[in-house]
Each structure stands twice: as structure tokens, then as C-alpha cells.
C-alpha positions in Angstrom: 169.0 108.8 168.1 170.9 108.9 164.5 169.7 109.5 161.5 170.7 108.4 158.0 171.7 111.5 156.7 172.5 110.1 153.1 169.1 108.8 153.3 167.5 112.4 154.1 169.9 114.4 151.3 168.8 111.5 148.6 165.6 112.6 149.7 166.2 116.6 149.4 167.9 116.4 146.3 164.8 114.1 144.8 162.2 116.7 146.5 164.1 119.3 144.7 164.2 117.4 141.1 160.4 116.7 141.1 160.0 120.5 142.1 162.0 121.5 139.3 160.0 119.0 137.0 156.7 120.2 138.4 157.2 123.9 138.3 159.5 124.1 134.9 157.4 120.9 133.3 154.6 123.8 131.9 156.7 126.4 131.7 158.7 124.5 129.2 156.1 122.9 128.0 154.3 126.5 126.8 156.9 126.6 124.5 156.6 123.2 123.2 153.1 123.9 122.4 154.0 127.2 120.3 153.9 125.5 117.0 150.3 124.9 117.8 149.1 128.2 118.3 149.6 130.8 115.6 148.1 134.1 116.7 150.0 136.7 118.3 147.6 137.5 121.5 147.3 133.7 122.3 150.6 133.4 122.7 151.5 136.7 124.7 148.3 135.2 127.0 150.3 131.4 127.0 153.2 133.4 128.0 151.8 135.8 130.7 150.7 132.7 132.7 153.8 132.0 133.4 155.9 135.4 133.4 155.3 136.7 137.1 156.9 133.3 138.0 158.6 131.6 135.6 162.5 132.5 137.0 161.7 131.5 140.3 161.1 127.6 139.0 165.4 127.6 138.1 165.7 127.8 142.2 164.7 123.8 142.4 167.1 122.9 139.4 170.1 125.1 141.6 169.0 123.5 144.3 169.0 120.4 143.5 172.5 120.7 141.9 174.4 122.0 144.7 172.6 119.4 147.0 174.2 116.7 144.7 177.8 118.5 144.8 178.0 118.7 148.6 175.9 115.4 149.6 177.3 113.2 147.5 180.2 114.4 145.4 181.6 111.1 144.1 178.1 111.1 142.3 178.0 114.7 141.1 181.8 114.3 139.2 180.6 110.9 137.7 177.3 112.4 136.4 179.4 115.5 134.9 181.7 113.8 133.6 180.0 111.2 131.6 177.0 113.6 130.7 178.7 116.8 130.5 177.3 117.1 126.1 174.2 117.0 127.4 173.6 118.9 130.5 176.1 121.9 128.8 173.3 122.0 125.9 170.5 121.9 128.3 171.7 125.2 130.3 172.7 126.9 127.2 169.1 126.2 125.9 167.5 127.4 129.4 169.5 130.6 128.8 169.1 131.1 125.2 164.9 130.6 126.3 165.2 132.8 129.3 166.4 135.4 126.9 163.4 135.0 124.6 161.1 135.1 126.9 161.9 138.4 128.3 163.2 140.0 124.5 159.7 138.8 122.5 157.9 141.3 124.8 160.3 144.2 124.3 160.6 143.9 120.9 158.5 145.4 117.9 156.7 143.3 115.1 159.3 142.2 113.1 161.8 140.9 115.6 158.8 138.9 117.7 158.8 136.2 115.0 162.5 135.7 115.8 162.0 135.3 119.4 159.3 133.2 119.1 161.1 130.7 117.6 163.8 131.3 119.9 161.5 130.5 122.7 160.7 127.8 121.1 163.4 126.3 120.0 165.0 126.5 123.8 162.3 124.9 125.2 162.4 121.9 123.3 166.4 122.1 123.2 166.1 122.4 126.9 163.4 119.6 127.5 164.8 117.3 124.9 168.0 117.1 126.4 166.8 116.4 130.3 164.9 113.5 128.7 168.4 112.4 127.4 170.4 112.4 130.2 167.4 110.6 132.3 167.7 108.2 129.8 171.6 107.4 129.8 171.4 107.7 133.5 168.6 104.5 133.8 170.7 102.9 131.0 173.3 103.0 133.9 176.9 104.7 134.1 180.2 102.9 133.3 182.4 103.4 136.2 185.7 101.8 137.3 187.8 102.4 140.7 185.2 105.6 141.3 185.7 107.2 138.2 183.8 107.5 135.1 185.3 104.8 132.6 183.0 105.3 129.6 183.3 107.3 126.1 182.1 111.0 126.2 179.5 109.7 123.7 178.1 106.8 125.8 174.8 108.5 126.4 173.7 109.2 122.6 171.8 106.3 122.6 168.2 104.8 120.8 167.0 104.7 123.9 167.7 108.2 125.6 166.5 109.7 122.1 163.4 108.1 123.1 163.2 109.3 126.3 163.9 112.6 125.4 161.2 112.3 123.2 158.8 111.2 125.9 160.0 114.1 128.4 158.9 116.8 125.3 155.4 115.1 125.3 155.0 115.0 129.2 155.9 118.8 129.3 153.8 119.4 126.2 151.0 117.8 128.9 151.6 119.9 131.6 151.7 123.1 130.0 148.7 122.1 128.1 147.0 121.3 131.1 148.5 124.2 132.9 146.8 126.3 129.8 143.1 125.0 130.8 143.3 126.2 133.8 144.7 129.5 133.3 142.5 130.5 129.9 139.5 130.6 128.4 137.2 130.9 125.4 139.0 129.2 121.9 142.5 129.4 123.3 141.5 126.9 126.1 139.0 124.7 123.8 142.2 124.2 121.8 144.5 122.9 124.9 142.0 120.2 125.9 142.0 118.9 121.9 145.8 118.9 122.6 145.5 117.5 125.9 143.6 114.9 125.0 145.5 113.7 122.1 149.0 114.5 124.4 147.5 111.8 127.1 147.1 109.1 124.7 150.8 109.6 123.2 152.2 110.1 126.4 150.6 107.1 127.5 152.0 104.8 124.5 155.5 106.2 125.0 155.1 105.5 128.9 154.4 102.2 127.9 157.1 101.6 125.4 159.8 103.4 127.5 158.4 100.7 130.4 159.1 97.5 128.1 162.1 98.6 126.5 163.7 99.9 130.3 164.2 95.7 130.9 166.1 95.0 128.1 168.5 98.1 128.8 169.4 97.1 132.2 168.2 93.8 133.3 168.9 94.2 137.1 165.7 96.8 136.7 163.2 94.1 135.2 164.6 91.6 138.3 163.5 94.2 141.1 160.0 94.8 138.8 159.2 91.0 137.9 160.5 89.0 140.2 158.2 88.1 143.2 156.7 89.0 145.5 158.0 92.5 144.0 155.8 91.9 141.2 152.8 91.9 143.8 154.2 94.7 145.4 154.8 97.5 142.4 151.6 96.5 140.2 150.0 99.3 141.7 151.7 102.0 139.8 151.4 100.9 136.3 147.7 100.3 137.3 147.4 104.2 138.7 149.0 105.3 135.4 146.3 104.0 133.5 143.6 104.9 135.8 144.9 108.7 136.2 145.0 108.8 132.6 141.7 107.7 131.9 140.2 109.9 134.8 142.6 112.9 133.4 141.0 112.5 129.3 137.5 112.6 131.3 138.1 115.5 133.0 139.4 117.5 129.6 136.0 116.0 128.6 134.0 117.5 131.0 135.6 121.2 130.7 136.9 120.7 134.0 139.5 123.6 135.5 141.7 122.4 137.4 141.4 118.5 137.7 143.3 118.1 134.4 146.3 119.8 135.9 146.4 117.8 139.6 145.9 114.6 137.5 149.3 115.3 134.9 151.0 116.1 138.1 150.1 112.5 139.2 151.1 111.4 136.5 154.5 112.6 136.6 154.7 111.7 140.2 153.9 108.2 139.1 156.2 108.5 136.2 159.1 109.6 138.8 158.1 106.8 142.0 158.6 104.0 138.6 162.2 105.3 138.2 163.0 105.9 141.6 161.2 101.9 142.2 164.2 101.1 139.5 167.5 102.7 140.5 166.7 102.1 144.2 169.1 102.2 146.3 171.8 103.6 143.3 172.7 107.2 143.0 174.3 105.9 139.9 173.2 102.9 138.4 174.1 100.1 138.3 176.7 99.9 140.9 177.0 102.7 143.2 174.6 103.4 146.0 174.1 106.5 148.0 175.4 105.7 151.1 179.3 104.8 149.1 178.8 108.2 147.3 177.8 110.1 150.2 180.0 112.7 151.4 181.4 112.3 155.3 178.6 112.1 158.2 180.1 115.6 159.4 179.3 117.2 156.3 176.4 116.0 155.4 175.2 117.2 159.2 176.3 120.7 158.7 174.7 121.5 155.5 171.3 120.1 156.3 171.1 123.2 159.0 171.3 125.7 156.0 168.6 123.5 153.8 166.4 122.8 156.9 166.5 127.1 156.8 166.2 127.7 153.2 163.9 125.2 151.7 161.0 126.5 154.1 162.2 130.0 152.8 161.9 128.5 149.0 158.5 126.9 149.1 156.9 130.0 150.9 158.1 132.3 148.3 156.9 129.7 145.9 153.6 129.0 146.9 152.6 132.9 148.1 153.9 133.6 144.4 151.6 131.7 142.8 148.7 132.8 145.5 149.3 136.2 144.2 148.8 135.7 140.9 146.3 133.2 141.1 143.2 132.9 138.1 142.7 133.8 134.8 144.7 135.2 132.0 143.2 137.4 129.9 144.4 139.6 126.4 143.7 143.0 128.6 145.4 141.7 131.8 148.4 140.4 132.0 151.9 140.6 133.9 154.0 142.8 130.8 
């Protein structure tokens, strides 16, 4: 029996990139919401929901970086090369906010303020930038004779502002979301206001991002209009709205956790409509998995050590977040 083992790494590596989205979505998006909240012990409590785990959420991004490198190489070096302004400002901003995070704790009152806005000015930096490079890579990569033909500039464009845009108020969701389940009393009265008022934005911008995607790259509005395609994909724009609807009643009905599930299906909905585009191109518009895939023998010997770490990675995840599991208070938190 064979297997198509570009297939199964194009499916690791997009396991490990909606992990990474999922887990580093609200921790990002805590410090998005910062500007919202101005008093000290809120924001220690914002914080401390996410400090006993927050480093571990960077293992999906690795992941998913060296599972591009050694499954399909010819992809990786295209994707560096023509995005390389973008993804350098995005680690330097994860940094710069890793280092906040830990300094604003360990510092006295008058170097907080500074780290606050360091914190928050990485996490935006940091989210802001992902947006951008998803959007130059559905606007689609110039490439000639395997190599990256375009300008080192080709991905500052109207539209991956926008979408970097829309990635800041998707994490703004999730951590707001991600708030209401982990708080209580004012500091969670004030995340469902944002919530609500997040869904409805996100909602227009998921909207606009949808009719604008077309006109970028036309071969995307063939696979979604022509028929029977059109039949096939109306479900998802039709979820979308439902989940968003169901996800404003549940911030509603001071509901616990339903607001979180429904933002992740959301974003999982978000990421099966980009996926539903670029299919079957690892970079769009011309170059597919299986002609960027590295050699059979490869591929074969490196899915032994991910078949043995990514087991290892979700346990640790998932016990993690087992262990500290429920509220955040002022008096009880992880520093």
C-alpha cells in the first residue's frame, strides 16, 4: 500500500499552522486588547491566563517551519525569499513581546508602563505582520524556473494591509473570548462588550477580504463560483454567519465557554475558505505540493520522528492546560 506522503506533510504542516493560530491567536490577542483595559490588576489577571503556557504555543510555529523546510524545500526558499521583510519583523516582534511579558512582572512601577506598551506593541507588530504575509501569499507568488522572480517589495500591498488588519481583529476575538472564560466580575463584563462589537467587525472584514480575494487572483473566484463548486462550498460562508450569530448570543447569555469553541470555528472556517482557495498550491498560483515536495525517501524518513513527537507535543499541550484549568483571579495567579 503507498501513501502520498506529500499529501500527509501538507497536512502536518497545516495541523501545525492552525495549532499555532489557535493557541497564539489569544495570546496575541491579550495584548491587542491592552489599550482597552487601563487598570493595573486587570491586566496582570489578562496576563496570568496565559503565563503558565504561553511559550509552549511557539512549539506549533517551530514546528510548522521546519516541516516546510524538510517536506517541501523548493516552497520554504520561495516563501523566504519573497517574504523575508515580513516574516524578519514578525519574529523580531514575538521576541521583543516575549521579553515584555516576562520583564513587566519583574519590574517596579515606573518601568511597568514601558513594558506594557512593549507588550503591546509586539503583539500587534507580531499579529499585523502574519496577516500580511497571508495576504501576499493568497495574492499569489511570482516565480520563474523555481525561483522567486518578484521585487522584495511585492507583498506591501492594499490588500495584505487589509488582511493584516483583519488577522489583529480575529486575535483581538480570541483573546477576548479566551478572557470570558478565564475571568470574572467587571473585567469579564467588559470582554463580552468587546466581543460582541469584535464579531460584528470581524464579520464585515471577513466579508470584504471574501469579495475583494476574486479580483486579486481570479483562478480563486473560478474554483468558488463556478459550478457545481458553487453548490459544493456554499456551506462555509453560510457556517460563518451562523457561528457568528450563535457566538454574539452566547456573549449574550453570559455563557463561559461557548464563546471561545464558537471563535475557534470561526477561525477554522476562516482557514478551510483559504485552504478551499490555494488547493492544491503550496504557492499560489502555480506550484503544487507534490512539484515542491522533497524526494519520496525523505519525506518517509522524517515522518517517523513527527509520528514520535507530535503525540509528545499535544500531550504536553493539552495536560498543560488541564493543569491550569479555571479561573483567574487578582489573589491567584501564576507570578
Amino acid at each position: 500500500m503507498e501513501f502520498d506522503l506529500p499529501l500527509i506533510w501538507f497536512g502536518i504542516i497545516i495541523f501545525a499552522t492552525l495549532m499555532y493560530i489557535v493557541m497564539d491567536g489569544f495570546d496575541l490577542g491579550i495584548g491587542i486588547l491592552f489599550p482597552f483595559i487601563h487598570d493595573e490588576d486587570d491586566r496582570d489577571i489578562m496576563v496570568n491566563t496565559v503565563a503558565p503556557v504561553w511559550d509552549g504555543n511557539e512549539t506549533w510555529l517551530v514546528l510548522g517551519g521546519a516541516s516546510l523546510l524538510g517536506a517541501f524545500p523548493l516552497a520554504y526558499a520561495i516563501v523566504l525569499e519573497a517574504l523575508t521583510i515580513p516574516l524578519l519583523i514578525m519574529l523580531l516582534a514575538l521576541i521583543f513581546r516575549g521579553v515584555a511579558f516576562e520583564f513587566r512582572f519583574k519590574s517596579g512601577a515606573e518601568a511597568k508602563p514601558f513594558w506594557d506598551k512593549a507588550f503591546m506593541f509586539g503583539s500587534i507588530t507580531a499579529t499585523f505582520s502574519q496577516g500580511v504575509v497571508l495576504g501576499a501569499f493568497i495574492s499569489g507568488i511570482s516565480v520563474s524556473n523555481q525561483q522567486f522572480s518578484g521585487g522584495s517589495f511585492d507583498w506591501l500591498t492594499p490588500f495584505s494591509l487589509f488582511c493584516g488588519f483583519g488577522l489583529m481583529l480575529a486575535y483581538a476575538l480570541l483573546g477576548a473570548t479566551w478572557l470570558v472564560k478565564k475571568c470574572q466580575g467587571e473585567l469579564k463584563t467588559t470582554m463580552q462588550q468587546l466581543g460582541r462589537a469584535l464579531t460584528l467587525c470581524l464579520l464585515m472584514t471577513i466579508g470584504l477580504v471574501s469579495l475583494w480575494t476574486p479580483f486579486v487572483q481570479p483562478n480563486i473566484a473560478l474554483r468558488w463560483f463556478s459550478l457545481p463548486n458553487l453548490f459544493y462550498f456554499a456551506p462555509v460562508p453560510i457556517l460563518v454567519l451562523a457561528c457568528s450569530w450563535a457566538l454574539i448570543k452566547s456573549l449574550n447569555r453570559d455563557d463561559n465557554y461557548q464563546p471561545f469553541l464558537l471563535t475557534l470555528g470561526l477561525i477554522f472556517l476562516g482557514f478551510s475558505g483559504l485552504g478551499i482557495s490555494i488547493w492544491p498550491h503550496i504557492i499560489p498560483p502555480n506550484i503544487s505540493l507534490w512539484q515542491a515536495a522533497a524526494p519520496d525517501s525523505s519525506l518517509s524518513f522524517m515522518l517517523v520522528g513527527a509520528l514520535m513527537i507530535i503525540p509528545l507535543i499535544l500531550v504536553y499541550t493539552f495536560w498543560s492546560y488541564y493543569v491550569f484549568r479555571g479561573k483567574v483571579t487578582k489573589d491567584a495567579g501564576y507570578h
